[in-house]
Phi, psi and omega in degrees: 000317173280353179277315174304330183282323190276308180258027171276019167260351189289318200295342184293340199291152165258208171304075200251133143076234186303342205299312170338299184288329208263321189269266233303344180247053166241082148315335165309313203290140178097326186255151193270347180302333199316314184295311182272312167329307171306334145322303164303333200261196155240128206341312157276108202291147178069339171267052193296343209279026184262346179074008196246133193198063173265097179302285180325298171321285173252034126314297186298318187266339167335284195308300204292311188318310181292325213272310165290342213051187184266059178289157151292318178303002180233288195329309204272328140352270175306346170272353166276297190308290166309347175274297181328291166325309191285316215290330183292334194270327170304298212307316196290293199312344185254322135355272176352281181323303194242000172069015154215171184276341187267344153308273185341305184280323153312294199307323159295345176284308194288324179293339192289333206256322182332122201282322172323349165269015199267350157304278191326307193266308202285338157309069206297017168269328171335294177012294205276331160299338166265343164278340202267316178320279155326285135006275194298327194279304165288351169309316209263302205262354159280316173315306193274349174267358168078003165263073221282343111358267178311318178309288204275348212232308188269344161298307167296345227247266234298278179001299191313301205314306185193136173317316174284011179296348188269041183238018173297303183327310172294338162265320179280341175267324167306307178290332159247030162296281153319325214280209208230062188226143163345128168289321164317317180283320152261349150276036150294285170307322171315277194305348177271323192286323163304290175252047145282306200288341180288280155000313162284324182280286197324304172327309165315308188278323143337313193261309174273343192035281166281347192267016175348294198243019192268159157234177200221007174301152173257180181291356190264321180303313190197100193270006170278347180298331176281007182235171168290161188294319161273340158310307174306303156329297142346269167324294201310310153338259180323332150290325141354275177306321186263354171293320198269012158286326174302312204301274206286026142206089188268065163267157160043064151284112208228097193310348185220139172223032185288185159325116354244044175274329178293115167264138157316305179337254203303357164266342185268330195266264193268350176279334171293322183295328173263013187253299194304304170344309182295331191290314203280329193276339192267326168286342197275300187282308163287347168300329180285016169088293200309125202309321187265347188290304163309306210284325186274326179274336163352290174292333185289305193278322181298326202265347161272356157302359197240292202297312186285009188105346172297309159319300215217146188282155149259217192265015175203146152320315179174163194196152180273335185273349177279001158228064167273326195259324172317300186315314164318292159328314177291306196288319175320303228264330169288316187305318178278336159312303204276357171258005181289306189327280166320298181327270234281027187233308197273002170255344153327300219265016187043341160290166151272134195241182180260036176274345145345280166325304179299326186276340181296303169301337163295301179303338160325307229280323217297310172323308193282005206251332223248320185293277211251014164294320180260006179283309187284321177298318158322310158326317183288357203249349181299333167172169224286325202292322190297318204304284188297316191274342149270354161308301166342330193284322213251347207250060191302311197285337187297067192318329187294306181301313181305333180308286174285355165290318197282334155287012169290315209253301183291334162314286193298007210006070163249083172308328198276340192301308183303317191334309189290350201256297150002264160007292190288300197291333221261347192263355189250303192204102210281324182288358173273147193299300193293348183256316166309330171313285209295259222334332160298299190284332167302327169290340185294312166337316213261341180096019200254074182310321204282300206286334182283352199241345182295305203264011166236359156285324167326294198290316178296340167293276185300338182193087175293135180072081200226118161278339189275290197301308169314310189300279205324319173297328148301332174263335163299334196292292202308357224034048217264144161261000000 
């Protein structure tokens, strides 16, 4: 209910960023053909060398198309449900974790609230980080309940969801590791857990073929694809350390952290020293056995070896919706510090003291302060202009951001309104394609013919076959307005 309450304002919303590539340029989606394509295609449709191959993920927006059309509003509907749903499954997952209801239930609370999720859900490509989210959540509590069928079933899903779901396989092999189960038996299971990945990888190479492992990012998307291999290591570190200040001071929030607003300098520098802290702090804390302390750094650590660069470069620096399964970590591990915390205050203090009360109320306040940082940051998610152009203000190092505030202003032809956001991108990293486009289009706007035809010959000198800069210079020959 509260996950529906915080984003059931979301359904006001239009298309935003990938929704564009992924729904409105699927022909398919709205046709019952929709449901088998998703099989066939690769998530970005016409694109394997992007490396994405979610089936389930678009099943599900298929399913919504028929039901919905291509409204934003049933896309993004399901996705406060599908949120809602994940948020039910922490609580059963926290039970596990912490062996009561009232960790469990905190711990679910807090997550539900996190203002960092609001990429992952008010975002309808979010889809697959909340299908994948889940999953792997219900797996892990069928695993632990020993029901290893469903566990494995719901593993292969998340996998379907979103790829990086596979670094699950290492907790879920740990867990039937453990169990009490036959020897016989588990490599029984084992050998099921194999050609599931057999199975899976065929598909991928099937459908994507070289782009398996491939990604298609540029220096602007992810300048860590461009350093050495401990550079990157290095960085992937330091991302830590700065994801897990946006989860727990979710100022300045940002659908983009491409070229330069993330600097090496600073992922290499003062954020690594506080991502190695997070390393010392994460060995320091599983030497103590606890059960939920592990589980927490777990969700905190596994899914970055993949989203942060580390294993491999992907396709972005960072995103707030690639710490949808990290934030669980962060919140596992505070709920067990402040109740470590309490203990250890009421056996000091040889009495019952009232920090009960006071820590209820502090988490009161913290909810509600968390309760309305994403109420208002959803706002922002309602469409591209609100979206882009306040990000814009504050996220200056971005060429990208600056880029799309200024085509935000040329959709309205308003040319002069772009100019500073022009400007700003053309001063961060003057050679992106989408930004030599706009600088066309903005002359063209202004009524400056030679320079608008000057600066998509330009773009086309640098990046032959460019499709943005090709249309448009063919359509300024004609005088297409």
């Amino acid at each position: 209910m509260v996950a529906v309450a915080l984003y059931g304002v979301s359904v006001l919303g239009g298309f935003v960023q990938d929704d564009r590539r992924v729904i409105l340029g699927d022909s398919s989606l709205g046709k019952w053909q929709g449901l088998v394509y998703a099989w066939t295609a690769p998530y970005y449709k016409n694109d394997p060398s992007a490396g994405a191959y979610r089936p389930l993920t678009s099943i599900t927006l298929a399913i919504d198309a028929l039901v919905f059309g291509k409204q934003a509003w049933g896309f993004r509907l399901i996705n406060a449900l599908l949120y809602g749903l994940v948020c039910a499954a922490v609580f059963e997952l926290g039970k596990r974790m912490f062996g009561g209801e009232t960790e469990a239930f905190w711990l679910a609370l807090l997550f539900t609230v996190l203002p960092i999720h609001t990429e992952a859900v008010s975002n309808i490509v979010g889809r697959g980080e909340i299908l994948a989210g889940g999953l792997v959540i219900v797996a892990l509590v069928s695993a632990m309940d020993k029901k290893w069928g469903l566990s494995m079933l719901m593993f292969f899903l998340a996998l379907l969801s979103k790829e990086s779901a596979i670094v699950w396989v290492m907790p879920l092999g740990w867990l039937l590791w453990k169990s009490d189960l036959r020897t016989e038996k588990k490599y029984g299971l084992v050998m099921i857990f194999v050609l599931l990945f057999g199975e899976y990888f065929l598909l991928r190479w099937g459908i994507l073929g070289g782009g398996i492992f491939s990604d298609n990012a540029s220096m602007v998307e992810n300048p860590l694809k461009y350093v050495s291999g401990w550079e990157r290591v290095r960085a992937g570190i330091g991302l830590v350390g700065f994801g897990v200040g946006k989860v727990l001071l979710p100022i300045k929030l940002s659908y983009d952290y491409s070229f330069s607003q993330l600097k090496l300098a600073d992922l290499t520098g003062m954020w690594f020293v506080l991502g190695t802290v997070m390393v010392f702090l994460f060995f320091w804390l599983c030497s103590r056995r606890k059960k939920a302390l592990n589980w927490g750094m777990a969700f905190l650590w596994l899914p970055l070896l993949v989203t942060g660069n580390i294993v491999k470069p992907i396709g972005t620096i960072f995103g707030e919706r690639l710490w949808f399964l990290p934030s669980l970590g962060v919140v596992a591990i505070a709920v067990y510090l402040s109740k470590f915390g309490l203990r250890s205050l009421r056996l000091s203090a040889g009495r019952q003291v009232v920090s009960a009360p006071l820590a209820m109320t502090f988490m009161t306040l913290i909810l509600i302060l968390f309760a309305g940082r994403t109420l208002v940051r959803n706002l922002d998610w309602l469409s591209e202009e609100k979206l882009f152009v306040k990000d814009a203000a504050y996220v200056t190092e971005s060429v990208l951001a600056q880029n799309n505030a200024a085509a935000m202003y040329l959709m309205k032809k308003e040319p002069d309104g772009a100019r500073v956001y022009l400007d700003r991108a053309e001063s961060i990293y003057p050679k992106y394609p989408e930004l030599m486009n706009n600088w066309g289009i903005y002359f063209w706007q202004k009524g400056d013919l030679v320079a608008a035809e000057a600066r998509f010959r330009k773009c086309l000198e640098a990046y032959p076959g460019n499709g943005l800069c090709s249309g448009n210079l063919r359509d300024l020959k004609m005088g297409v307005k």
